[in-house]
Jmol script that loads the backbone (N, CA, C; Angstrom):
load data "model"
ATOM      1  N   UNK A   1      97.083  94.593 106.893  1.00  0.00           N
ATOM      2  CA  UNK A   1      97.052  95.629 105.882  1.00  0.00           C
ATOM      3  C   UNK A   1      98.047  95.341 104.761  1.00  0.00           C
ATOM      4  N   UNK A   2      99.069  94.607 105.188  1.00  0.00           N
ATOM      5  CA  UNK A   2     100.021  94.806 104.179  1.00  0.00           C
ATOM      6  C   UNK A   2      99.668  93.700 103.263  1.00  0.00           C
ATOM      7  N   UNK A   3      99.358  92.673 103.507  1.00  0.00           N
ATOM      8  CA  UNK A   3      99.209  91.647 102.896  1.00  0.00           C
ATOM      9  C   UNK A   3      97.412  91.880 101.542  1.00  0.00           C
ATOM     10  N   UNK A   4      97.034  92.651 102.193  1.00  0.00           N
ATOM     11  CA  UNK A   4      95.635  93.486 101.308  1.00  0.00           C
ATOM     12  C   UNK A   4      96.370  94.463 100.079  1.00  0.00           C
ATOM     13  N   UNK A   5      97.111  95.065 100.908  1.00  0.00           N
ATOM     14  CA  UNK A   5      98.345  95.833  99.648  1.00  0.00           C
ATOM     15  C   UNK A   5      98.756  94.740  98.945  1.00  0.00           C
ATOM     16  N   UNK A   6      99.201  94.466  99.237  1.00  0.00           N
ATOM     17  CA  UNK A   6      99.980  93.290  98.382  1.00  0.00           C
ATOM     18  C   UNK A   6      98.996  92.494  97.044  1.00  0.00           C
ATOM     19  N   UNK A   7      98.095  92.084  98.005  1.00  0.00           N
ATOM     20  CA  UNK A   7      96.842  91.210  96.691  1.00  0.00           C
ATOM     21  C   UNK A   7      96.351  92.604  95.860  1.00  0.00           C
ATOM     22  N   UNK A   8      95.668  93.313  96.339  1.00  0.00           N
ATOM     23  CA  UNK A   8      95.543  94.565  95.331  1.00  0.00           C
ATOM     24  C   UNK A   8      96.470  95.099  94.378  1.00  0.00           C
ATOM     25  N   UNK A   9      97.304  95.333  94.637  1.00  0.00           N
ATOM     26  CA  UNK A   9      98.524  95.314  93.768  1.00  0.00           C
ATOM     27  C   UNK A   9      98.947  94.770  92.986  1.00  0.00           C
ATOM     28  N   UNK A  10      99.498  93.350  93.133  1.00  0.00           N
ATOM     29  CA  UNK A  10      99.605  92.403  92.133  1.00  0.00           C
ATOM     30  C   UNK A  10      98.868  92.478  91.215  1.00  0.00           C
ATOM     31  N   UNK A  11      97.553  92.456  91.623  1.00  0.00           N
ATOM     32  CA  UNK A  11      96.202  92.104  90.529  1.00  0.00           C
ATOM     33  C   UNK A  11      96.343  93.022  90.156  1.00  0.00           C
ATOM     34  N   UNK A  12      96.632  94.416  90.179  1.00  0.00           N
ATOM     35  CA  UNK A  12      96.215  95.968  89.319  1.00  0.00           C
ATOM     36  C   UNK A  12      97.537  95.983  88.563  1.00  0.00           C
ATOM     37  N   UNK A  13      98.682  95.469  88.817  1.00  0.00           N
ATOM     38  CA  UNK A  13      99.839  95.433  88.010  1.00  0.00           C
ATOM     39  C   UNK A  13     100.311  94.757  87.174  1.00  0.00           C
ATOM     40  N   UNK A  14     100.284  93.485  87.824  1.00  0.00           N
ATOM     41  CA  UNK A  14     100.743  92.469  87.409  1.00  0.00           C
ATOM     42  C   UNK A  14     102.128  91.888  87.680  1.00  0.00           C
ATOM     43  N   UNK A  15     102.385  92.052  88.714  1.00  0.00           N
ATOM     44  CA  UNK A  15     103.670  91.973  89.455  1.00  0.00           C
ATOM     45  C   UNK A  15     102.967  90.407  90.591  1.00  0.00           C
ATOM     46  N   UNK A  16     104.196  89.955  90.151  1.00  0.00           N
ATOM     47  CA  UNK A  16     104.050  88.336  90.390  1.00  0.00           C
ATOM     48  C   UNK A  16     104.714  88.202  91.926  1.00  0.00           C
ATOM     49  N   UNK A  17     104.538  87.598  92.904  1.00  0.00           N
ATOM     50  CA  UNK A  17     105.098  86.800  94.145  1.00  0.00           C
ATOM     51  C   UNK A  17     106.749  86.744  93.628  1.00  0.00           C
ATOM     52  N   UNK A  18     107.170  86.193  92.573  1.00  0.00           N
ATOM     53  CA  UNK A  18     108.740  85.755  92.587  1.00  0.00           C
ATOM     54  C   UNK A  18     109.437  87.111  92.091  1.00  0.00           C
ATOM     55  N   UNK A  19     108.369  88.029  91.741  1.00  0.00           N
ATOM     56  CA  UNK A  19     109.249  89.389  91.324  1.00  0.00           C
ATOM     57  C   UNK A  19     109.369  89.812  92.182  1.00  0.00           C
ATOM     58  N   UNK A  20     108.892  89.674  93.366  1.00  0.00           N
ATOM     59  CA  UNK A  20     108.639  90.923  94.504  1.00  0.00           C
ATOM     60  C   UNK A  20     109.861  89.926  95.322  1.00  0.00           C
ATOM     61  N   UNK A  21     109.837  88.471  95.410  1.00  0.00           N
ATOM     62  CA  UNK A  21     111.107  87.879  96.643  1.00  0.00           C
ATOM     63  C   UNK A  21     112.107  88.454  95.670  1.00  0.00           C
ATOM     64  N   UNK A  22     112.286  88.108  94.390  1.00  0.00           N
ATOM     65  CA  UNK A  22     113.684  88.877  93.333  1.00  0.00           C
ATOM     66  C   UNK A  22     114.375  90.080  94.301  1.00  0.00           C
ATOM     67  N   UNK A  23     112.788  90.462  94.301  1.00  0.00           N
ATOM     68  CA  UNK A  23     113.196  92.069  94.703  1.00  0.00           C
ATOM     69  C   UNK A  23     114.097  92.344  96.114  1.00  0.00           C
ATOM     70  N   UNK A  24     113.339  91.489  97.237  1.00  0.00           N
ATOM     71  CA  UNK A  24     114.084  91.340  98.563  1.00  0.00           C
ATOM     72  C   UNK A  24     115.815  90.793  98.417  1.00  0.00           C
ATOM     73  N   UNK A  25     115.747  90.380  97.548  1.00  0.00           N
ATOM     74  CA  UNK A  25     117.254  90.310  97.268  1.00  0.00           C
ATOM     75  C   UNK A  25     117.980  91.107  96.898  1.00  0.00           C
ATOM     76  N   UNK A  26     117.600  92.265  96.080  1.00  0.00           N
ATOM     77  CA  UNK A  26     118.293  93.140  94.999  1.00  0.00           C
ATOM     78  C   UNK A  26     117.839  92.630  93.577  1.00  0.00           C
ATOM     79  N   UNK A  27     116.900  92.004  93.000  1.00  0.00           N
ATOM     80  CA  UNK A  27     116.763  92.071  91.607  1.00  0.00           C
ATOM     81  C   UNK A  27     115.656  92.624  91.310  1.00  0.00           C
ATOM     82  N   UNK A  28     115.466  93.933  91.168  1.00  0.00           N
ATOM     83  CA  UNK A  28     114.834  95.206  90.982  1.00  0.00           C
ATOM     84  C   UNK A  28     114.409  95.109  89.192  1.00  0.00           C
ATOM     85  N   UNK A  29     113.059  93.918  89.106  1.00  0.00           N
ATOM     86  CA  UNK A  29     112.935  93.917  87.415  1.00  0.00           C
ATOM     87  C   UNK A  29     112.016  95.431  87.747  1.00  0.00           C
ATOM     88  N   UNK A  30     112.316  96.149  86.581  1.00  0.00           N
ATOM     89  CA  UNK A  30     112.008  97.823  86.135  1.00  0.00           C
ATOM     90  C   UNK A  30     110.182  97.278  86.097  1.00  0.00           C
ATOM     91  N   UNK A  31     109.433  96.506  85.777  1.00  0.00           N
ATOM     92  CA  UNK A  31     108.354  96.413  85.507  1.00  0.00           C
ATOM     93  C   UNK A  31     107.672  96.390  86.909  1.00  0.00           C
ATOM     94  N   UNK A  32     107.997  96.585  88.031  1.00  0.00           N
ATOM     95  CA  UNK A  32     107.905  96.810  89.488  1.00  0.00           C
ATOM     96  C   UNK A  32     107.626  98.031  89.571  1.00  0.00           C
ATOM     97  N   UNK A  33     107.811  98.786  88.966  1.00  0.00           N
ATOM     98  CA  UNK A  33     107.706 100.417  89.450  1.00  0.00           C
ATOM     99  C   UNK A  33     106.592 100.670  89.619  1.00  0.00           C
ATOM    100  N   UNK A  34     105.542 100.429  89.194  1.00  0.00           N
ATOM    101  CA  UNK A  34     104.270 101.068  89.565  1.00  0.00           C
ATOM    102  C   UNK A  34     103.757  99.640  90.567  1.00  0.00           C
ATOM    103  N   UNK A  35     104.164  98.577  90.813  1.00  0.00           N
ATOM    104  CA  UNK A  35     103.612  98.113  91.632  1.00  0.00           C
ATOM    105  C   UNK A  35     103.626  98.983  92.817  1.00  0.00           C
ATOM    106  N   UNK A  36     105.164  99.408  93.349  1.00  0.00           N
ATOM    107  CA  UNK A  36     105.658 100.492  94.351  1.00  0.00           C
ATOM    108  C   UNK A  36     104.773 101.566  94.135  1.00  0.00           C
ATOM    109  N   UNK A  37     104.428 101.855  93.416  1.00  0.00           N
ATOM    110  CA  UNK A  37     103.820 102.987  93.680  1.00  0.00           C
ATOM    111  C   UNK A  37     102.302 103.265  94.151  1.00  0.00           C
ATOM    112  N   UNK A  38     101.855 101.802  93.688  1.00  0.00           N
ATOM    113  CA  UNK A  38     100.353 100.987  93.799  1.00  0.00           C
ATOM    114  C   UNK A  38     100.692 101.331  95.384  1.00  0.00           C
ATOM    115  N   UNK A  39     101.571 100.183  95.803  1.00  0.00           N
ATOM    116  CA  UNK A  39     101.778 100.084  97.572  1.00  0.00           C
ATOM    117  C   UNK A  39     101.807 101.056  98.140  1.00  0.00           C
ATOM    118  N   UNK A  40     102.586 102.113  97.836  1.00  0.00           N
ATOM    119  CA  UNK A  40     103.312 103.436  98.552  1.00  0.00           C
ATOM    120  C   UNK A  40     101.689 104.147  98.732  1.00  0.00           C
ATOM    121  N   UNK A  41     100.723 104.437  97.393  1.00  0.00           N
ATOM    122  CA  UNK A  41      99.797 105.438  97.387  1.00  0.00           C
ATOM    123  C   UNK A  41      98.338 105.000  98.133  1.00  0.00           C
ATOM    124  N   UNK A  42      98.449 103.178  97.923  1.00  0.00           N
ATOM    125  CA  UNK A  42      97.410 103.142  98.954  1.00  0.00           C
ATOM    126  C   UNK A  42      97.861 102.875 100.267  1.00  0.00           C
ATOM    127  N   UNK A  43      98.857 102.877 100.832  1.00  0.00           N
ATOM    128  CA  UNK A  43      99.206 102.879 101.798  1.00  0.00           C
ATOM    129  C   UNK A  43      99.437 103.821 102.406  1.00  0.00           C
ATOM    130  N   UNK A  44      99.186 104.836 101.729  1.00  0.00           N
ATOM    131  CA  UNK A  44      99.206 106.634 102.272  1.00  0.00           C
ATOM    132  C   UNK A  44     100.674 107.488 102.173  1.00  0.00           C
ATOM    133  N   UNK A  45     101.162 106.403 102.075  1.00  0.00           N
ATOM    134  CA  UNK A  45     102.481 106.988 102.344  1.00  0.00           C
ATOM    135  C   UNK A  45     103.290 107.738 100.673  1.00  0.00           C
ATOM    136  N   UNK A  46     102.737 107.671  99.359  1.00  0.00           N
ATOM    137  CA  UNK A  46     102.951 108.550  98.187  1.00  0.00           C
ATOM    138  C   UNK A  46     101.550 109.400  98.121  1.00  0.00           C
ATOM    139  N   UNK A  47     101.923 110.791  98.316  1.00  0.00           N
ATOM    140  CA  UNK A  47     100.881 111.652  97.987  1.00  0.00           C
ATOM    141  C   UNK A  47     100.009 111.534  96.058  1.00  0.00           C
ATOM    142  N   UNK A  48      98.850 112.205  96.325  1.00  0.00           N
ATOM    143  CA  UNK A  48      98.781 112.877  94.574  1.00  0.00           C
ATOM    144  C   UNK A  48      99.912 112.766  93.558  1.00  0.00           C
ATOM    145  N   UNK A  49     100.597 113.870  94.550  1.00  0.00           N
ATOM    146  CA  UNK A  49     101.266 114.907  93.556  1.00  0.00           C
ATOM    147  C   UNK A  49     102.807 114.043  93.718  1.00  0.00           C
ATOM    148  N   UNK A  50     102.502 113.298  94.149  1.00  0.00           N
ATOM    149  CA  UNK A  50     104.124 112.217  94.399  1.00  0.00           C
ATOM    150  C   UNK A  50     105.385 112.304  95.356  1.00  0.00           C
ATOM    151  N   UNK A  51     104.804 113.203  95.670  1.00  0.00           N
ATOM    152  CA  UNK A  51     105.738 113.186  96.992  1.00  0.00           C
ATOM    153  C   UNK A  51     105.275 112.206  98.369  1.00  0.00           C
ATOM    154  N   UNK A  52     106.433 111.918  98.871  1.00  0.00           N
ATOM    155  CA  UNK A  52     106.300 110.829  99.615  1.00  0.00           C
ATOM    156  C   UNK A  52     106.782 111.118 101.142  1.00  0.00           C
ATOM    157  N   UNK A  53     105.327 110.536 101.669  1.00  0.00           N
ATOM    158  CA  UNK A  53     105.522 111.283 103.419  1.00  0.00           C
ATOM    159  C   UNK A  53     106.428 110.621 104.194  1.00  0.00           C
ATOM    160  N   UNK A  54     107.402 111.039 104.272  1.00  0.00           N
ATOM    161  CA  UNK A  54     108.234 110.417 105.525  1.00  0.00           C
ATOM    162  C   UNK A  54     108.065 110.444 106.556  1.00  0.00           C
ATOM    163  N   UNK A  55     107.273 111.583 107.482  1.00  0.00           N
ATOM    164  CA  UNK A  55     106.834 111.032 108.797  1.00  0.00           C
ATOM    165  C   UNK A  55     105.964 109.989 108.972  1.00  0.00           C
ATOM    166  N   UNK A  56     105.072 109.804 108.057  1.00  0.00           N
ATOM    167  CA  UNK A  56     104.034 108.858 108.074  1.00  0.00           C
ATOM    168  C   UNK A  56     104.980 107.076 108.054  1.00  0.00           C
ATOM    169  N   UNK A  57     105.857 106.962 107.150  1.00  0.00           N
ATOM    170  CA  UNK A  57     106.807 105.882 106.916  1.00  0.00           C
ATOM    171  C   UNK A  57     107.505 105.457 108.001  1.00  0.00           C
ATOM    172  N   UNK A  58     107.721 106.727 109.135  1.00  0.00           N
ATOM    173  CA  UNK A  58     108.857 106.792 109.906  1.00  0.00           C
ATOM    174  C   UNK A  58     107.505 105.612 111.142  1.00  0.00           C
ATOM    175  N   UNK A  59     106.325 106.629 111.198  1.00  0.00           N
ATOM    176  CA  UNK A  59     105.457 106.118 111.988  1.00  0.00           C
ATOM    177  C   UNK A  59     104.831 104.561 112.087  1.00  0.00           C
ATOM    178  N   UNK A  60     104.882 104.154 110.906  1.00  0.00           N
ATOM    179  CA  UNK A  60     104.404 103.000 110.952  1.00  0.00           C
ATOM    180  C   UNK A  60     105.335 102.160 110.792  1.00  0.00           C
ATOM    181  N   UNK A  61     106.804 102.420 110.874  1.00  0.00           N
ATOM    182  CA  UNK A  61     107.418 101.446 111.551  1.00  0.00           C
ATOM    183  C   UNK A  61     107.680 100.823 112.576  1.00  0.00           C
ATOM    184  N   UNK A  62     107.376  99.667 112.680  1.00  0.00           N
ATOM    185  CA  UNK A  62     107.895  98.904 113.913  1.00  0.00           C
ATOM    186  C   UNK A  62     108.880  99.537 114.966  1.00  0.00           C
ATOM    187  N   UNK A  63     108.781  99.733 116.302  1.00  0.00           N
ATOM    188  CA  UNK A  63     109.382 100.218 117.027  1.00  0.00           C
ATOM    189  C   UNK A  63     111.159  99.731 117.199  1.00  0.00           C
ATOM    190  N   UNK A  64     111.240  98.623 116.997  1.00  0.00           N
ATOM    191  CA  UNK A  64     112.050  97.550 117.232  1.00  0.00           C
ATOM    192  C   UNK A  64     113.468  97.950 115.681  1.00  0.00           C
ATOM    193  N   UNK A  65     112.324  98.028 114.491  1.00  0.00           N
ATOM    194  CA  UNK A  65     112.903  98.978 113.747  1.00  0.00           C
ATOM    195  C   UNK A  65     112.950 100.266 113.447  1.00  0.00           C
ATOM    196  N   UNK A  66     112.630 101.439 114.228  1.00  0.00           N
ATOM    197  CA  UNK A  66     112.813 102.421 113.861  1.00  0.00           C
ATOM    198  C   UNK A  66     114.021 103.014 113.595  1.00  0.00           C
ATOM    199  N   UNK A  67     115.400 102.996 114.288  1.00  0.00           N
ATOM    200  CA  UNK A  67     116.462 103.017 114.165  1.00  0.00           C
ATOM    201  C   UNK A  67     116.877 102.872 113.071  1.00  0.00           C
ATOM    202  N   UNK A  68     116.792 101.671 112.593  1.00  0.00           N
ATOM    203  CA  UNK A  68     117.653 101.419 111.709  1.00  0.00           C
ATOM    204  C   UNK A  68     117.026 101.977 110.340  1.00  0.00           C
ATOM    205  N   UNK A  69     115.455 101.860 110.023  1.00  0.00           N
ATOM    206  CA  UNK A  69     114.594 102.232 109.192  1.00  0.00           C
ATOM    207  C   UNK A  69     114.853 103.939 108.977  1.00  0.00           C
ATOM    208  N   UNK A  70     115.203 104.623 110.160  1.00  0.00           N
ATOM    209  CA  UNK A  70     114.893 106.199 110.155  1.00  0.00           C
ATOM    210  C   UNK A  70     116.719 106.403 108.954  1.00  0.00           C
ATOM    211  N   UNK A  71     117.570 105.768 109.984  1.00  0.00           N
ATOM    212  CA  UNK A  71     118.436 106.140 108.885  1.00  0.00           C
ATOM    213  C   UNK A  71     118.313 105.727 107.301  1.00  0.00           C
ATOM    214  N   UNK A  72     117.975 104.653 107.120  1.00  0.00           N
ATOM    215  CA  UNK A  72     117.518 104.195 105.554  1.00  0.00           C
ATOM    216  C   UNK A  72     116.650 105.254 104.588  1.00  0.00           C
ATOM    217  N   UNK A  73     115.405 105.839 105.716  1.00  0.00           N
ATOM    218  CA  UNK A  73     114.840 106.491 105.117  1.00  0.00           C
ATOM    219  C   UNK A  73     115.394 108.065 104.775  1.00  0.00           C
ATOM    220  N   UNK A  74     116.584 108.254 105.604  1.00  0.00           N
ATOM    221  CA  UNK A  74     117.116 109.556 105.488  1.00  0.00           C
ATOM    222  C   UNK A  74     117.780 109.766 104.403  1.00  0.00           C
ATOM    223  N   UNK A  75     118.813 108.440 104.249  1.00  0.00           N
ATOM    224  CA  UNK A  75     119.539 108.245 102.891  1.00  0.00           C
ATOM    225  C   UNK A  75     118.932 108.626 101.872  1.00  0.00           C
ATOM    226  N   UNK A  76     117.760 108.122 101.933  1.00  0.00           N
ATOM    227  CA  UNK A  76     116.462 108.196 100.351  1.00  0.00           C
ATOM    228  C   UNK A  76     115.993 109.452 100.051  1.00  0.00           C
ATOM    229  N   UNK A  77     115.870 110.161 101.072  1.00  0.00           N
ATOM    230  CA  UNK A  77     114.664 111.286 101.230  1.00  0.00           C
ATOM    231  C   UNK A  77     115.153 112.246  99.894  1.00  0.00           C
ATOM    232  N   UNK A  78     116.522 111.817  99.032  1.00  0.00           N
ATOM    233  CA  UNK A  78     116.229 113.149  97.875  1.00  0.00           C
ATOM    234  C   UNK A  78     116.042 112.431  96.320  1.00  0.00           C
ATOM    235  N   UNK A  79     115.235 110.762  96.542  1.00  0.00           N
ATOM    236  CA  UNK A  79     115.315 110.377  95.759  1.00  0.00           C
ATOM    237  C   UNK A  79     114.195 110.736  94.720  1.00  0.00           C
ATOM    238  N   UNK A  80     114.368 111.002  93.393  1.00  0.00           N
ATOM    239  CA  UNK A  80     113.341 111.319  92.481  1.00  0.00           C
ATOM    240  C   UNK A  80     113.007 110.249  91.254  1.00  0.00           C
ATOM    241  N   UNK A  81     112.563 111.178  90.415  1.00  0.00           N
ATOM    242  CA  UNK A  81     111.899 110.031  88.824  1.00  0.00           C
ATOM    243  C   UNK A  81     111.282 110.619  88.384  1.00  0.00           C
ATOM    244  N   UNK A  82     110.955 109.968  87.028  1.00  0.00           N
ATOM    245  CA  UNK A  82     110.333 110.591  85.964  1.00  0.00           C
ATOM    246  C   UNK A  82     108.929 111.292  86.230  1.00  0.00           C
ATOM    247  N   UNK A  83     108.967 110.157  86.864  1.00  0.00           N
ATOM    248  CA  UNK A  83     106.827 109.989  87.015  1.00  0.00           C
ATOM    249  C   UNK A  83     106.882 108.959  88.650  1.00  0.00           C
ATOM    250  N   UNK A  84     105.706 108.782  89.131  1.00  0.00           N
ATOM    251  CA  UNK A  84     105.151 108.433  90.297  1.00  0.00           C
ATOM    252  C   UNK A  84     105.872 106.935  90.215  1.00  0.00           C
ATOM    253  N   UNK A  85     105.806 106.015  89.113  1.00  0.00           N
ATOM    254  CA  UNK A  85     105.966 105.027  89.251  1.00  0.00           C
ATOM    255  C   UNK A  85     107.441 104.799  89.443  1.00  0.00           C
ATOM    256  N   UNK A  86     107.942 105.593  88.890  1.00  0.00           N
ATOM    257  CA  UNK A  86     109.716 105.930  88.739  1.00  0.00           C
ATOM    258  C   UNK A  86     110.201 106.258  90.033  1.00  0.00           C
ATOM    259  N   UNK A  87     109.652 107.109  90.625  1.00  0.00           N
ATOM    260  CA  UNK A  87     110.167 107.385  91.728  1.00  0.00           C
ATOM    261  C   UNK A  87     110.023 106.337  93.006  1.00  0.00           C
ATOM    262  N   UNK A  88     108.795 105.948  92.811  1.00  0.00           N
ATOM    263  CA  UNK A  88     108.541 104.808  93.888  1.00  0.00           C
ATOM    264  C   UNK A  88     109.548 102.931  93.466  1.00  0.00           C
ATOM    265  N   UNK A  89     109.739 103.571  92.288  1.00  0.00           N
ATOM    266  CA  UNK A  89     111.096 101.983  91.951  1.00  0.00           C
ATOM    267  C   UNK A  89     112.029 103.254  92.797  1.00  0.00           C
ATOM    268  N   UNK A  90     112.688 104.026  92.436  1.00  0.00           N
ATOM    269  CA  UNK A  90     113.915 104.260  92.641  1.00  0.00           C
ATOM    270  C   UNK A  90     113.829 104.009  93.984  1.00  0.00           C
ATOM    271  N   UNK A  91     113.309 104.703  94.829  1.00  0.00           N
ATOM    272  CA  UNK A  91     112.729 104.743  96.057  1.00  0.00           C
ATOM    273  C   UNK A  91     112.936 103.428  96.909  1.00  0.00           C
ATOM    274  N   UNK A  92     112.954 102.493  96.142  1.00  0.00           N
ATOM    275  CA  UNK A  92     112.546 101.276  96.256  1.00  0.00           C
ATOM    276  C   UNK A  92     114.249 100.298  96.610  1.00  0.00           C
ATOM    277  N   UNK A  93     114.737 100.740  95.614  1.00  0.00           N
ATOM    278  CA  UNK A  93     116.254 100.428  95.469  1.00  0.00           C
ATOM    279  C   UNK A  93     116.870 100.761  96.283  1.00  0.00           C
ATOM    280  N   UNK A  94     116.363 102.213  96.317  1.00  0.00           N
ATOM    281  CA  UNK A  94     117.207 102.859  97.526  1.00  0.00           C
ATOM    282  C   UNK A  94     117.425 102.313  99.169  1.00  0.00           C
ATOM    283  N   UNK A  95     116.229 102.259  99.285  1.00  0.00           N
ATOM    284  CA  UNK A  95     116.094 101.485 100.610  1.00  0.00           C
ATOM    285  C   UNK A  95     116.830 100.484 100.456  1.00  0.00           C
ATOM    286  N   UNK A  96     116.697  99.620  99.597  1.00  0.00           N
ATOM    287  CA  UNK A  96     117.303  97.941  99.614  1.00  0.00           C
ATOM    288  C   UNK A  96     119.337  98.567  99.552  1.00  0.00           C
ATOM    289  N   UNK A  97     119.470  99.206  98.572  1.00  0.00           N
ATOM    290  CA  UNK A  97     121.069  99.892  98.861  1.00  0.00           C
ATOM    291  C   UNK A  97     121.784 100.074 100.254  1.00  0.00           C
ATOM    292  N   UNK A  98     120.794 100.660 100.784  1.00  0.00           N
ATOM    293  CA  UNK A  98     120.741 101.513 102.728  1.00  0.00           C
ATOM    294  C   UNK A  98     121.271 100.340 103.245  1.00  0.00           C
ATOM    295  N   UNK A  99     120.359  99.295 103.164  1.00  0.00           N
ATOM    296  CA  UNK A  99     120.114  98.231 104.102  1.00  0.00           C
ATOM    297  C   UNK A  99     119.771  96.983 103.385  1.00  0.00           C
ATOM    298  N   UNK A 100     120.482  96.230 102.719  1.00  0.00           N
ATOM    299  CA  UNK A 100     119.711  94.685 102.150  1.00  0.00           C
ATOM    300  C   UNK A 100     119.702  93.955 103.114  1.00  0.00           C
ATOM    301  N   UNK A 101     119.788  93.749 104.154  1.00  0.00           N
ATOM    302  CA  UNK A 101     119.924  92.650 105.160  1.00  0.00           C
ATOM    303  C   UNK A 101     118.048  93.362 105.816  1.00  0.00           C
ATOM    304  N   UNK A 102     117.743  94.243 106.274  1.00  0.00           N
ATOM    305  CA  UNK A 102     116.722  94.675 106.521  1.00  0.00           C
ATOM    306  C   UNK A 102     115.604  95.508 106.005  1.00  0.00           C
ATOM    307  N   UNK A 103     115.930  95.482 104.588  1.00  0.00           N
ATOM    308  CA  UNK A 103     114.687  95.732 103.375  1.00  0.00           C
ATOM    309  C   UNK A 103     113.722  94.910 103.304  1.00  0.00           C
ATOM    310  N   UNK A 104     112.628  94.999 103.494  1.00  0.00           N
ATOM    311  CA  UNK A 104     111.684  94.041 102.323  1.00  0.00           C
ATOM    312  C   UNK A 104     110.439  94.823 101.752  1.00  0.00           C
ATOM    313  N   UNK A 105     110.295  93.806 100.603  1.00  0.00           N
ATOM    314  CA  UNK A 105     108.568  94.158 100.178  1.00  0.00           C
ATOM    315  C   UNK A 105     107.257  93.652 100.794  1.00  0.00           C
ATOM    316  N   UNK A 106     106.569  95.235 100.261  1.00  0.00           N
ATOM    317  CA  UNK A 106     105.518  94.193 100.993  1.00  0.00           C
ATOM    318  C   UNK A 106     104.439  94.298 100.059  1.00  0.00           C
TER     319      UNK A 106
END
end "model"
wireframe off; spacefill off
backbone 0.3
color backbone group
């Protein structure tokens, strides 16, 4: 699934392979934001209306990571933005802030 996110995405954005490893590092180029949000909304996990399900996030994490993921995601949970795409960058950062050693994109 993730890797279907991923090709869909790119192509509807235009968000390149070396922006997205950038990204696993911490280099968060701003023209990413709606890729995140591409990922987040078909992946179920950004509603319509932009709010973003955290049980659903919590669920489809890996068991192995839930721990460490649940706190990351707790940190985030009051993160906002302008618009859908804004929030899913900030969103985005945030996590990588929590945790850069166990962030990634997908």
């Amino acid at each position: 699934m993730a890797g279907n996110l991923r090709k869909k995405c790119t192509g509807e954005t235009g968000a390149t392979v070396d922006m997205l490893e950038a990204a696993e590092l911490g280099d968060f180029d701003p023209s990413l934001a709606c890729y995140f949000k591409c990922v987040m909304e078909k992946g179920g996990v950004m509603k319509k209306d932009g709010k973003i399900n955290f049980k659903l996030l919590s669920k489809m994490m890996p068991q192995s990571f839930r721990h460490i993921g649940t706190e990351m995601l707790d940190e985030c949970r009051g993160v906002d933005g302008s618009d859908k795409c804004d929030k899913a960058f900030n969103f985005n950062k945030c996590m990588y802030n929590s945790n850069p050693v166990a962030y990634f994109v997908i």
